[in-house]
N, C-alpha and C positions, 0 to 999 in steps of 0.2 A: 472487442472491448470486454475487460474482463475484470471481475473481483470474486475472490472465495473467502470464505469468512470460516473460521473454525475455532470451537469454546473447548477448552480439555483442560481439565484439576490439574492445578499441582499443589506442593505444601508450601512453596514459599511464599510471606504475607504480599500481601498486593502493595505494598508505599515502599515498599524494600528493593523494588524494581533489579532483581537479583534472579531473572527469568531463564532458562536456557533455550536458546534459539535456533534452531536447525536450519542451513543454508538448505536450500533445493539443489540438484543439478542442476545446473543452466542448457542440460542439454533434453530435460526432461520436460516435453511440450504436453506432457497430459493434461486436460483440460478440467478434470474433474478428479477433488483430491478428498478423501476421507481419512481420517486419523484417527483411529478406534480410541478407546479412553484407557482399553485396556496393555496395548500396545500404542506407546506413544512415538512420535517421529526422534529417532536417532540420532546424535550431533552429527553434522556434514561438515567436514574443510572443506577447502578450495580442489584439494589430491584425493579425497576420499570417496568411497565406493557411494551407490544411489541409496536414499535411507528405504525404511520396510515401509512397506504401503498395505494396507488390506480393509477391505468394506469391513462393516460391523454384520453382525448378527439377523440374518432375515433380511435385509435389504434388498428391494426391490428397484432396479435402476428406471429412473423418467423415462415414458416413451419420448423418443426424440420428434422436435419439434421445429417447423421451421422458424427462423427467426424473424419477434414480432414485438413491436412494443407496444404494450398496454394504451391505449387510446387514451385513458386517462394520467397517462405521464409522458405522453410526447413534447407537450411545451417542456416538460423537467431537463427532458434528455436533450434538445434543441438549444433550449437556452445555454445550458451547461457546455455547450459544443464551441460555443464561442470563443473561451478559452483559446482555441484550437488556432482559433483566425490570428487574434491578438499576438498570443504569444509564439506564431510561428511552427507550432508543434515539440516547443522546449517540453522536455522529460517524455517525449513518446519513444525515443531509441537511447542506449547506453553511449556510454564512453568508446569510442571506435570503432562505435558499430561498422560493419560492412555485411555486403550481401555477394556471391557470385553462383553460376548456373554453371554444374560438374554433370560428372557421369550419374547414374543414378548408383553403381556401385561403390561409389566412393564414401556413401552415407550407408549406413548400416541398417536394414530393413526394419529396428524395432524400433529406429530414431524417427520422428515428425521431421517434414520437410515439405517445402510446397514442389510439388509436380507439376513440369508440361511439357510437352514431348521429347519424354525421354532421361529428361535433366530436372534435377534438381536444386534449390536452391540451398547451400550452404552459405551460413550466419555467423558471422565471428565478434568478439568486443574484445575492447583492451583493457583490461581495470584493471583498479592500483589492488594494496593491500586490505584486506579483509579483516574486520573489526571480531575481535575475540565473541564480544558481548555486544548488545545491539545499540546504538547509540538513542539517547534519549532526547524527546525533544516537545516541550511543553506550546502548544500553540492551538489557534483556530481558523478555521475554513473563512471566513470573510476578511482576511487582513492580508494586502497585498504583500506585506513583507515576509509572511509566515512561507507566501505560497512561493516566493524564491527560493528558500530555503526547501521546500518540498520538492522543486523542481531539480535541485542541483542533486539530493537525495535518488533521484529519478537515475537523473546520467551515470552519477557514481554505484548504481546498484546496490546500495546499503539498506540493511532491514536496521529498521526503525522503530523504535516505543515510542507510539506518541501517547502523550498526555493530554486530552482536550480540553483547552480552559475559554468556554462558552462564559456570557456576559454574566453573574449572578451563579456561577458553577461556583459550588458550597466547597470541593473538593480538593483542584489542582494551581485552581490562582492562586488563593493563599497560600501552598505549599510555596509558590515560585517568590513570592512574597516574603517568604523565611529564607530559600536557601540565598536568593539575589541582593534582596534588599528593597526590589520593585516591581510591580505585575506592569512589566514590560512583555511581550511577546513576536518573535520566539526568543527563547531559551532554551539553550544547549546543555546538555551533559552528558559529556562521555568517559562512561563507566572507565574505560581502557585504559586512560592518561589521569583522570583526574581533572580533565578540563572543563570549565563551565563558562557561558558567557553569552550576553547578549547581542544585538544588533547582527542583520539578518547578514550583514557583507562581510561582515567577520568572521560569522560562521559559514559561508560559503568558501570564503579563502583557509580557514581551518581544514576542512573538510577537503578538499584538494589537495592541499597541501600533503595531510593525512593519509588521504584515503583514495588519492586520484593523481596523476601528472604535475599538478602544480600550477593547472592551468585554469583560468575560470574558462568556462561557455560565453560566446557572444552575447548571446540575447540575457545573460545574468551578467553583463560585465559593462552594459551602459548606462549606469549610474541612474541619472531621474528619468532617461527616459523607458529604462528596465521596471524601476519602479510604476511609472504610469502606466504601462503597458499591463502590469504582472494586476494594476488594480480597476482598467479597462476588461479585463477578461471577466471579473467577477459583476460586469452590469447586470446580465439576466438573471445574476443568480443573490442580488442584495438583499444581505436581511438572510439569507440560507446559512446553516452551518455558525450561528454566532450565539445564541441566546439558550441558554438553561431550557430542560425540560426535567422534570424530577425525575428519577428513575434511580435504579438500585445496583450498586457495584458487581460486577461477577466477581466470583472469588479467585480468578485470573487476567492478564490481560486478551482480548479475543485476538484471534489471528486472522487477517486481511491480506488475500494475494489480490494485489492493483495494481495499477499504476497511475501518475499524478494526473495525464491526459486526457484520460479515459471520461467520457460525460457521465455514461453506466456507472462507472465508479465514482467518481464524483457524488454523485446523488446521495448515495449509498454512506461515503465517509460524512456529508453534513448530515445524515442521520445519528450516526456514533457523535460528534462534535457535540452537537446539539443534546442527548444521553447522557455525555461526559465519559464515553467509557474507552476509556484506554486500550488499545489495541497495538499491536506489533503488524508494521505492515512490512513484506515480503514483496522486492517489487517484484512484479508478474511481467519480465523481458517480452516486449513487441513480437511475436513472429509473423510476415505475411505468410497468408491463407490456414492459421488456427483455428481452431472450432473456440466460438468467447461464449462460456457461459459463465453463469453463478453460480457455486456451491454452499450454504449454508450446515454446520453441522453444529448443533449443541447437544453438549457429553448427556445432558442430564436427563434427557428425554429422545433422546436421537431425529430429531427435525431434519428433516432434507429440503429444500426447498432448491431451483435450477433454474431461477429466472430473478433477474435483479429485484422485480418488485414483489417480490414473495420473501426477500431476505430484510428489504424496506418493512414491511408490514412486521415480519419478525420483529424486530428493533423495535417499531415505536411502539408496539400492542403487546409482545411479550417479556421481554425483558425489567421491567420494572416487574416483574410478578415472577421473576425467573428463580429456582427454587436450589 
C-alpha cells in the first residue's frame, strides 16, 4: 500500500491549472522518490528515457522499519479496507494487467521484481493513449459517484488534477459553479480536447473511449448496482473526506503517488479532501512483493516523513501555516 506526496514551486498561478506533469517509468519500482526543488522532475513520454532523480542536500535516509500500523489508526486503515471487499478490488491492477514467472535473466538486475526460486516475476498492462496534460477532475472522497470515476482513473493509469470540493470548500465548488452552471460532482475537464462534462458514466465512457480500449470494466459497467456497491464501500469511512477544514492553498498543486484501493492511501487523500488542496495524483502501478512506504517532501522546508501517519499529521498540523 503506497502513497508519496511531493510540494515543489513552480510560476504558473494555481486556478490556471496549466501544470506540467511528468509520467514515471512504469518500469521504475522504487519506492521512495524525492524531487529536489532545485532540480525538478523532467517531462516523461510513454518512448522516453527515466527522468533525474536525486535526494536534496544532507539527507539522511529513515532507518528501515518493520511494518506497523500506528495503534491509534488501525480502525482508520481497517475500516477504509472495506472498499476492497465491496468493490471487488476495482482500481488495484491496470488495464491488462498480467503477471508471468521467467528466468531471472530475462529482467535486468536494476529492475524490481518479485523472486522465488530462481524466477522472477514479469508484469505487463495494456494502455491506451497518454494524455499530453493531466486531466482535471473537480470531486470529493464521500460521494459514490466521484469514487467510479476514481476507480476507472485507476485502470486507465491516467495522472490526474483533482480539485477537492469538501462541503462549505470556499474555493473549488464555486469555481465548478461558473465553469458548469452547477456544483454537481464530478466534473471533468480535459485540458487536451476541450472537453468538460458531468455525470460520472459519462465520464467513465469518455475516458475509455479517450484514453483506454473502448471498453468499460465490469464492476464500473452495472449501472445501480455499480453504484450501490461504489457507495457500500464508503460505510466505515462516512462523514471522511467530505466537510471543509480551513486551511491555506500551496502555491502549487501537491503531488500524490497512490492508488484508489489502497486503505493507507485512502486515509491520506480524505486528508487533502477535507484541506481542499489540490493535488495531481500519479497512479502508483500494483506490483506484488514492493517495499509500500510513504514519502512526504515539502520544498520549503525539506520534511521527510516514511510512514502514512506522519504525512496525515503533516496535512492537518502543517499546512495551514505552510509558508
Amino acid at each position: 500500500m503506497v502513497g508519496i506526496l511531493n510540494f515543489r514551486p513552480i510560476t504558473t498561478p494555481l486556478l490556471q491549472a496549466q501544470f506540467p506533469i511528468s509520467r514515471r517509468n512504469p518500469n521504475n519500482r522504487t519506492s521512495l522518490i524525492r524531487v529536489s526543488a532545485e532540480t525538478p522532475l523532467q517531462g516523461v513520454s510513454s518512448s522516453s528515457s527515466t527522468p533525474t532523480l536525486s535526494p536534496p542536500p544532507n539527507f539522511k535516509p529513515p532507518k528501515p522499519k518493520r511494518f506497523a500500523i500506528r495503534p491509534d489508526k488501525i480502525v482508520d486503515v481497517l475500516s477504509a479496507s472495506l472498499a476492497l471487499i465491496f468493490r471487488l478490488g476495482t482500481g488495484v491492477f491496470v488495464s491488462g494487467y498480467s503477471a508471468s514467472f521467467v528466468s531471472a535473466n530475462d529482467i535486468p538486475p536494476e529492475e524490481y521484481a518479485f523472486e522465488i526460486a530462481g524466477f522472477k516475476m514479469k508484469e505487463t498492462s495494456k494502455l491506451g493513449p497518454r494524455p499530453e496534460k493531466p486531466i482535471e477532475i473537480y470531486e470529493f472522497e464521500s460521494c459514490p459517484f466521484c469514487r467510479k470515476v476514481r476507480e476507472i482513473i485507476a485502470v486507465l493509469d491516467l495522472d490526474v488534477l483533482y480539485y477537492p470540493c469538501p462541503r462549505n470548500g470556499p474555493n473549488f465548488r464555486p469555481k465548478v459553479s461558473q465553469m458548469g452552471g452547477k456544483q454537481q460532482f464530478p466534473y471533468m475537464v480535459d485540458p487536451n480536447t476541450g472537453v468538460a462534462m458531468y455525470e460520472s458514466d459519462e465520464i467513465i465512457k469518455y475516458l475509455v473511449g479517450k484514453y483506454g480500449d473502448g471498453s468499460v470494466p465490469l464492476m464500473l459497467s452495472l449501472g445501480l448496482l455499480t453504484t450501490l456497491t461504489a457507495g457500500f464501500a464508503m460505510i466505515g469511512r462516512v462523514g471522511k473526506g467530505s466537510s471543509y477544514t480551513p486551511s491555506k492553498l500551496p502555491p502549487e498543486p501537491i503531488e500524490l503517488w497512490a492508488y484508489e484501493a489502497s486503505p493507507f492511501c485512502k486515509v491520506v487523500r480524505e486528508a487533502l479532501v477535507e484541506l481542499e488542496l489540490p493535488h495531481v495524483l500519479h497512479r502508483y502501478l500494483y506490483y506484488v512483493g514492493s517495499v509500500n512506504i510513504v514519502a512526504l517532501v515539502a520544498a520549503p522546508n525539506d520534511k521527510y516523513y516514511t510512514r502514512r501517519q506522519d504525512t496525515f499529521r503533516y496535512l492537518t498540523w502543517k499546512t495551514p501555516t505552510l509558508e
